[in-house]
C-alpha positions in Angstrom: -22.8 21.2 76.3 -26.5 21.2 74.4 -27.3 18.1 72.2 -28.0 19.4 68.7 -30.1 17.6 66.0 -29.3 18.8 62.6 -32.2 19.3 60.0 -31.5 18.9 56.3 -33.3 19.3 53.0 -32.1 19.5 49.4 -33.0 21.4 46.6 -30.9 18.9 43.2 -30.6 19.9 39.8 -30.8 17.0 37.2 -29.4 18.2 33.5 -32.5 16.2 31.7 -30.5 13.8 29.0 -32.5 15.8 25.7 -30.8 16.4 22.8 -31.5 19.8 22.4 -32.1 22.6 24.8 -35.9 23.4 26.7 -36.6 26.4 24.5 -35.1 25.6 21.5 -33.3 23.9 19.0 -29.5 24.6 20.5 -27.6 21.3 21.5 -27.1 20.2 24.8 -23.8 18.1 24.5 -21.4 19.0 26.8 -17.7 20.6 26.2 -18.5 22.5 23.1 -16.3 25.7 22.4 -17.6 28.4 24.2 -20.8 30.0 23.2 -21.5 27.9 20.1 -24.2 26.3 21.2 -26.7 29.5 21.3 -29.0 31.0 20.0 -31.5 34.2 20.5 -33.6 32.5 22.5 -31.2 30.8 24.9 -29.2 34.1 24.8 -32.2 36.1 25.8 -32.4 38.3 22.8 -34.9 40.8 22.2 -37.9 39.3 20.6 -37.0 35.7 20.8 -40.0 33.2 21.8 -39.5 30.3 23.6 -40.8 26.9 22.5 -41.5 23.9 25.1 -39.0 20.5 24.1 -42.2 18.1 24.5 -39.2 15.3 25.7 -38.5 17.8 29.3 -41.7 17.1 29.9 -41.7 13.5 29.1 -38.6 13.0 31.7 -40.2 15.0 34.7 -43.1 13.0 34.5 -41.3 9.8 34.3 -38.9 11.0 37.4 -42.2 12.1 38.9 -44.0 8.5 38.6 -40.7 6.9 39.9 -40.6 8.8 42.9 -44.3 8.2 44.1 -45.3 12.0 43.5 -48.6 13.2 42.6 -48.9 15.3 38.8 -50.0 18.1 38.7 -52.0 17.5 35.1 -52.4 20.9 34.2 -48.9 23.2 34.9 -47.5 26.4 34.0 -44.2 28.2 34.3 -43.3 31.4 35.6 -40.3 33.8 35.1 -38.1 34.1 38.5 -37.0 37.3 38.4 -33.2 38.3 38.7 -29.9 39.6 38.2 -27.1 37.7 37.8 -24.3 38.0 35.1 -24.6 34.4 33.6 -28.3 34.7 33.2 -29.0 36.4 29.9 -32.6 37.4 30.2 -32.6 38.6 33.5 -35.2 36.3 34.3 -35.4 32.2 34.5 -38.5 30.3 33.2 -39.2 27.9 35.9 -42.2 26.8 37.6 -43.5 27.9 41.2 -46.8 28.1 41.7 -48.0 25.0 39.6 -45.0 22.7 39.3 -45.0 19.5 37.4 -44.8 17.0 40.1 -45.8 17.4 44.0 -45.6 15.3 47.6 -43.9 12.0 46.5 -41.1 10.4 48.6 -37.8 7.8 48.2 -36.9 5.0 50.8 -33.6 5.0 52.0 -31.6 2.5 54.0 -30.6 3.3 57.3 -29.0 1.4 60.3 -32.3 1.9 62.0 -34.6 0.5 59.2 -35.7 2.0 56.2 -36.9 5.9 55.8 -38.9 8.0 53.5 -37.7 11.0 52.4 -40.8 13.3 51.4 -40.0 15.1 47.9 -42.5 18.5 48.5 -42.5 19.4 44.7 -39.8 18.4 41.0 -40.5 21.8 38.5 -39.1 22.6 35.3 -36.8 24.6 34.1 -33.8 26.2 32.5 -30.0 26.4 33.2 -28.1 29.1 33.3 -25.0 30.2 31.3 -21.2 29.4 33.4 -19.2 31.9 34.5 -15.0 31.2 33.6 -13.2 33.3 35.8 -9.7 34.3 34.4 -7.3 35.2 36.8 -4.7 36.3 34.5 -7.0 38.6 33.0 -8.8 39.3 36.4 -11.6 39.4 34.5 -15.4 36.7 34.1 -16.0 35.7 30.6 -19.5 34.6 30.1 -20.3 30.9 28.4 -23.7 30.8 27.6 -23.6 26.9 25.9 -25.2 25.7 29.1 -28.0 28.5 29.6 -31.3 27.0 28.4 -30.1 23.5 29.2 -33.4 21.9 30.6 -33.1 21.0 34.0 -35.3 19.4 36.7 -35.2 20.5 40.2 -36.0 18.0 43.4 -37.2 19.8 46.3 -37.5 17.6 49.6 -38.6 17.8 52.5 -36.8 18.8 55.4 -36.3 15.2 56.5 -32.6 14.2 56.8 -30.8 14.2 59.9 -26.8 13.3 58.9 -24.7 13.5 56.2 -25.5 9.5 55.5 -28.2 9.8 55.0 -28.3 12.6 52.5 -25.6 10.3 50.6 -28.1 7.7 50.7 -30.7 9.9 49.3 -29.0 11.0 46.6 -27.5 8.1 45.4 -31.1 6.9 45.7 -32.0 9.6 43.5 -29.1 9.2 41.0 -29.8 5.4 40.2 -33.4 5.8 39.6 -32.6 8.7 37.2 -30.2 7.1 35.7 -32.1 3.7 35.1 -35.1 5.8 33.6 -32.3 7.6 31.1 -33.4 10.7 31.9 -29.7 12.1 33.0 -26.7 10.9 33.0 -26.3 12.7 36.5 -22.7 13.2 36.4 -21.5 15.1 39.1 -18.0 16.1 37.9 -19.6 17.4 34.8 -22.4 19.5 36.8 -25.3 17.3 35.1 -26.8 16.6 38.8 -25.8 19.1 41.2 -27.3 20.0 44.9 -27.9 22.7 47.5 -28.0 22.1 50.9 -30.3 23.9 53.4 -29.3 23.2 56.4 -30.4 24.3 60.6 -30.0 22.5 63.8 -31.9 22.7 66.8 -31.9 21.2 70.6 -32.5 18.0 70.7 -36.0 16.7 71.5 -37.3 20.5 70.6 -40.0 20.0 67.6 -39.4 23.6 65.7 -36.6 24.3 63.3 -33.7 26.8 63.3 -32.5 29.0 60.7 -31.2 27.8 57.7 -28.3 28.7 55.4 -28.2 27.0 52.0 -24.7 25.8 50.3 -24.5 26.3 46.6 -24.1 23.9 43.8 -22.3 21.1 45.8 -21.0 18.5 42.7 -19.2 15.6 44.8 -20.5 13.7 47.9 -17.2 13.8 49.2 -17.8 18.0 49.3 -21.6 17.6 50.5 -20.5 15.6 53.6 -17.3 17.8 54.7 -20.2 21.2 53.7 -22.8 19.4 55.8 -20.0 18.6 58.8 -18.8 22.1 58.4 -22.1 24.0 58.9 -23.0 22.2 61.4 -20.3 23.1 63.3 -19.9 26.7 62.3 -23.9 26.9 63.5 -23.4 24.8 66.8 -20.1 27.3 68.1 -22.4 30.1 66.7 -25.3 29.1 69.0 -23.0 28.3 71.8 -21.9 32.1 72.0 -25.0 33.5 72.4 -25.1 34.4 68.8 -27.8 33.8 65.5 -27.7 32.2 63.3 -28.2 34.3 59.8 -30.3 33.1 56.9 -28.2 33.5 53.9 -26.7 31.7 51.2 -23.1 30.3 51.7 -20.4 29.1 49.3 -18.4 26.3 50.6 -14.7 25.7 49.6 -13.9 22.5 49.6 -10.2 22.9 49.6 -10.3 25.4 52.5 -13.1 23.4 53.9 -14.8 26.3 55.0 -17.5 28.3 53.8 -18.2 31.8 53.5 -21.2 34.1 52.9 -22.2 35.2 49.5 -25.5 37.0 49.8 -28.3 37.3 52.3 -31.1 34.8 51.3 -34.1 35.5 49.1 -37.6 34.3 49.8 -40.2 33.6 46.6 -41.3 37.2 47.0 -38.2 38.1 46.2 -38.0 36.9 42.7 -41.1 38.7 42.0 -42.2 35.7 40.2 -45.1 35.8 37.6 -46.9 33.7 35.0 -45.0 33.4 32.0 -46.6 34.8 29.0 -44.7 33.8 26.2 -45.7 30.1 27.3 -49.1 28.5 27.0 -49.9 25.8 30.0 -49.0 21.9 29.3 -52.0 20.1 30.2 -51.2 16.1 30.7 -54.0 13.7 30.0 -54.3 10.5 32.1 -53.3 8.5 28.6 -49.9 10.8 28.4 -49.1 9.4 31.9 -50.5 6.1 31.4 -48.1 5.3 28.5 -45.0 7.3 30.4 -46.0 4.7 33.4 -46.0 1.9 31.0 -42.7 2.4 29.6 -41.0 2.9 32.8 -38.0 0.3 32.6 -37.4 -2.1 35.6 -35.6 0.0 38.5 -32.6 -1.3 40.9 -35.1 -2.1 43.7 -36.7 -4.8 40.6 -33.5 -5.7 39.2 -31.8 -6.4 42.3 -34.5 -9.0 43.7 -34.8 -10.3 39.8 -30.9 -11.3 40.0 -31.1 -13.3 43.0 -34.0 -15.0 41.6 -32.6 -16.2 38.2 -28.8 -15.8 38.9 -26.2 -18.0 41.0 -24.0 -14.9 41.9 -23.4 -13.2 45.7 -25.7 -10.8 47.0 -22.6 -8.8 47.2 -22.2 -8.7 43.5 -25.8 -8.1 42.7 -25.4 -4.7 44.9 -22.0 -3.6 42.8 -23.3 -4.8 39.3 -26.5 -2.9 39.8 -25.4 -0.1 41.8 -24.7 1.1 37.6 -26.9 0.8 34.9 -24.6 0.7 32.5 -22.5 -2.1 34.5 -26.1 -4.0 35.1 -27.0 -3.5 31.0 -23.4 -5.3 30.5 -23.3 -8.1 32.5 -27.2 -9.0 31.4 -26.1 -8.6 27.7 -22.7 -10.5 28.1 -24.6 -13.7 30.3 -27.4 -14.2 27.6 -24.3 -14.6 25.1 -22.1 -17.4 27.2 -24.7 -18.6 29.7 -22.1 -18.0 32.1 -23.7 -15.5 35.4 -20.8 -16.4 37.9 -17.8 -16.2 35.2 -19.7 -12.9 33.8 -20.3 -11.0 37.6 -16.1 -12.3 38.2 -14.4 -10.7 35.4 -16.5 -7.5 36.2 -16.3 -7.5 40.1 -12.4 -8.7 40.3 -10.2 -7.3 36.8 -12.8 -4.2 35.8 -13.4 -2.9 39.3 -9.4 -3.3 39.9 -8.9 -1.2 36.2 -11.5 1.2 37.1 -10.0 2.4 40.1 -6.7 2.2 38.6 -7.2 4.4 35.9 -9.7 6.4 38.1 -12.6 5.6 36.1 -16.3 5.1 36.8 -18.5 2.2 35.4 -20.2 4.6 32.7 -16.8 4.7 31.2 -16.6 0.9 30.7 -16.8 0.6 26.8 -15.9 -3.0 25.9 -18.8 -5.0 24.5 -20.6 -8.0 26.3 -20.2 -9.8 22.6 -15.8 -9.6 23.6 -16.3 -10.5 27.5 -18.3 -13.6 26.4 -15.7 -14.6 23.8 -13.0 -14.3 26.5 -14.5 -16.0 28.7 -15.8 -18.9 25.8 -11.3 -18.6 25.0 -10.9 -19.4 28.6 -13.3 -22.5 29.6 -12.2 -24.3 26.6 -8.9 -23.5 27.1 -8.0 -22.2 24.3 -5.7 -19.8 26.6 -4.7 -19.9 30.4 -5.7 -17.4 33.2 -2.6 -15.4 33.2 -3.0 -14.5 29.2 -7.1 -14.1 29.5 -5.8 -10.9 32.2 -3.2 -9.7 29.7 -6.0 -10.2 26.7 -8.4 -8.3 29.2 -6.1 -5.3 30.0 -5.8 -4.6 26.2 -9.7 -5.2 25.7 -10.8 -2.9 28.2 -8.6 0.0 26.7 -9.9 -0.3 23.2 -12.6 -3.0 22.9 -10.2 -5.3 21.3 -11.6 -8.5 20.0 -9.9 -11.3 22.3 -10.3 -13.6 20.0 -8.2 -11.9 16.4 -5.9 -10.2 19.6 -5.1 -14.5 20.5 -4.3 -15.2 16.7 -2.4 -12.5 16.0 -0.6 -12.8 19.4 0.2 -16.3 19.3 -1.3 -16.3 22.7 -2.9 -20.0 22.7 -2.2 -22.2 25.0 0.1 -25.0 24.4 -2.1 -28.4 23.8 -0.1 -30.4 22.0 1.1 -32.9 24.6 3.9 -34.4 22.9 5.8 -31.3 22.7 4.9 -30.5 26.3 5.9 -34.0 27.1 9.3 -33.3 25.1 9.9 -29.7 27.0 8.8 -31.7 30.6 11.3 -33.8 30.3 13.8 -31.5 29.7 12.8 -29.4 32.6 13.3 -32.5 34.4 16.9 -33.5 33.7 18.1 -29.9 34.1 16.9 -29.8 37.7 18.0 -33.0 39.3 18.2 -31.1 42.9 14.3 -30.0 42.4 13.8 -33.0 41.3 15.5 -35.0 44.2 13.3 -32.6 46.9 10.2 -33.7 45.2 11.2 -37.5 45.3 12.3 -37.2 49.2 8.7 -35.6 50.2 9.1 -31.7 49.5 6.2 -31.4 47.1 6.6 -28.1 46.9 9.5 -28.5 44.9 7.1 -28.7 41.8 6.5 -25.3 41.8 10.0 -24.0 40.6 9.3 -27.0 38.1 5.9 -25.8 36.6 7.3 -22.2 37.0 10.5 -23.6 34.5 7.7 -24.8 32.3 5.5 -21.6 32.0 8.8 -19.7 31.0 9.8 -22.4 28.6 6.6 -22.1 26.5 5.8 -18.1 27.3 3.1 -18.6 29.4 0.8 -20.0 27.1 0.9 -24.1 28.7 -1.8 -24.4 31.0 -0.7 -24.5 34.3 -2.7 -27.2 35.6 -2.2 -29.7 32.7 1.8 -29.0 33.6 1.4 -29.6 37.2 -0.6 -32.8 36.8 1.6 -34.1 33.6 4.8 -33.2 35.8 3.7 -35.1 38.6 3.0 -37.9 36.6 6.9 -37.8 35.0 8.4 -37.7 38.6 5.8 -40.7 40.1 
């Protein structure tokens, strides 16, 4: 059998983090009651004129400048022009013949070393609406809330050859959007969202096949079974003699298979033309100066900043940083105690294990750093043991308790007093003489049914290792 080489690039769409919609003054949040975040102008109606959101422009240029693309300082957009039942104008405003930002390129990590991945062009432009399919009904209802949301679009280059590496890639993507707050780029809520375009060819041969794009791919569990799929499907089509069809696919990810949906259109197909209701954006070199100047430090900074002023694994510096939000915490909570190494446990050991037990990502963390640092101030003075700083923890993470009045009103403190530990030692002591007989004869194991009496005795609030060591003293 032929070798193949497969031959990927993506097209992603990034829901820009504004506050209000490209055109005009409609809110972007997401989950609203259907259709009440419109408009006539996001609802195409008659006579309706558009209105660029200055802040789109602000975050392409930023994404732009962090991905090591050229601007294009004096841009346009054009109307793409087509039919499709969620798209109310019959048209998209987007950008094609002088987008935003042009030939820049991301570093990945492979086994073999590290890769660029060329980015050809990032335009602007707008969402459209979201088709709700009732099958009851057997009928489409039209939500229009997200149509007008203002999007970027990543176009790269050709230049992936697996499924890992298109991971890495977008993940890539994903933290340095995220770290710039320009999107929250959640997947599951279709914020950041990518087609695949996808050939293969013999290996060793230098030109490309045909390819078929997938559509709107929101997991990277779903990319990498699409990617394994059509490779596949255009291998065994190759293999029998057969072509390979440029079109547009739709994958299902539960039948994990994917299907044709239309054949696919080239530029001159949209019939796309200047935009005339839209004057051009020209960007001076002090509007990108000052974008470049507030750029905040990226992963690639952070990550080589941590090992530098922090005592904590290299381990943990990848998981802490591999989230903004996680890397904002733990920086916020250590200049409160002082405390790296405690900080980096709590959050790689009892949040990682919550998070995945509730099924949660680290954006959804919502404790403060000012209620980590107090637990972990509680614990080193030892205020209260290990076993009650978890339960304390459980509870904080939930709500953003404060440890501290949770404690109080708990009676959760540990028990200090030594002369009624001495008192409940002692009676521990007399009412396990067979215990106590192993640990005299050499079994000095013995002493953990003893400081496992104590702990019940005072309900888990003794310390444990001021009961081992006054125990041991007792039976000496």
């Amino acid at each position: 059998m032929k070798q193949y080489e497969t031959v990927i690039g993506l097209e992603v769409h990034v829901e820009l983090a504004t506050k209000t919609k490209i055109f005009c003054g409609c809110s972007t949040a997401f989950g609203g009651a259907p259709n009440s975040h419109t408009c006539p102008v996001c609802t195409g109606m008659p006579g309706s004129l558009p209105v660029l959101n200055r802040q789109v422009v602000e975050y392409a240029l930023a994404v732009g400048l962090a991905t090591n693309c050229e601007i294009h300082q004096y841009c346009k957009f054009d109307r793409k022009n087509y039919f499709y039942p969620d798209n109310p104008q019959n048209y998209q405003i987007s950008q094609l013949y002088l987008p935003i930002c042009h030939d820049g390129y991301v570093e990945i990590e492979t086994p073999s070393g590290n890769k660029k991945i060329g980015i050809h062009e990032i335009h602007m432009e707008e969402d459209a609406g979201k088709l709700i399919h009732d099958e009851w009904e057997d009928c489409s209802l039209v939500d229009y809330n997200r149509s007008g949301v203002p999007l970027i679009e990543i176009v790269s280059e050709p230049d992936m050859r697996s499924a890992d590496e298109v991971i890495a890639y977008l993940e890539k993507l994903r933290l340095i959007i995220q770290y710039l707050g320009a999107s929250d780029c959640k997947l599951q809520e279709g914020s950041m969202r990518a087609d695949v375009n996808l050939s293969v060819r013999e290996m060793g041969t230098d030109g490309l096949g045909t390819r078929t794009e997938m559509k709107n791919l929101n997991s990277f569990k779903a990319i990498v079974r699409a990617i394994d799929g059509e490779r596949a499907r255009q291998i065994e089509l190759l293999e029998e003699g057969k072509s390979v069809i440029q079109e547009t696919r739709r994958w299902d990810d539960n039948k994990e298979y994917s299907y044709a949906m239309r054949s696919k259109e080239d530029a001159q197909d949209y019939r796309y033309f200047p935009d005339p209701d839209l004057v051009p954006v020209y960007i001076s070199d002090e509007w990108i100066a000052r974008v470049k100047k507030a750029q905040p430090e990226l992963r690639t900074e952070k990550m080589a900043r941590y090992r530098k002023e922090f005592d904590i694994p290299d381990y943990d510096i990848d998981i802490i940083t591999g989230s903004k939000h996680m890397a904002d915490l733990f920086e916020a909570t250590v200049a409160i105690c002082h405390q790296p190494k405690k900080v980096s446990n709590w959050l790689m050991v009892e949040t990682l294990r919550l998070l995945k037990e509730k099924g949660l990502e680290p954006e959804d963390i919502s404790f403060s750093p000012r209620h980590l640092a107090s637990l972990i101030e509680m614990t080193d003075a030892k205020e209260i043991n290990s076993s009650v700083a978890k339960e304390v923890f459980a509870v904080m993470f939930e709500n953003d308790t404060d440890p501290v009045r949770y404690v109080e009103e708990h009676g959760l403190k540990s028990q200090s007093n030594a002369g009624e530990l001495m008192q409940i030692l002692e009676k521990i002591i007399a009412q396990n003489p067979q215990s106590v007989a192993d640990y005299r004869s050499g079994k000095k194991k013995a002493i953990g049914y003893l400081v496992g009496q104590a702990m019940k005795a005072t309900a888990g609030k003794a310390d444990p290792g001021l009961v081992n060591r006054m125990l041991g003293e007792l039976l000496s």
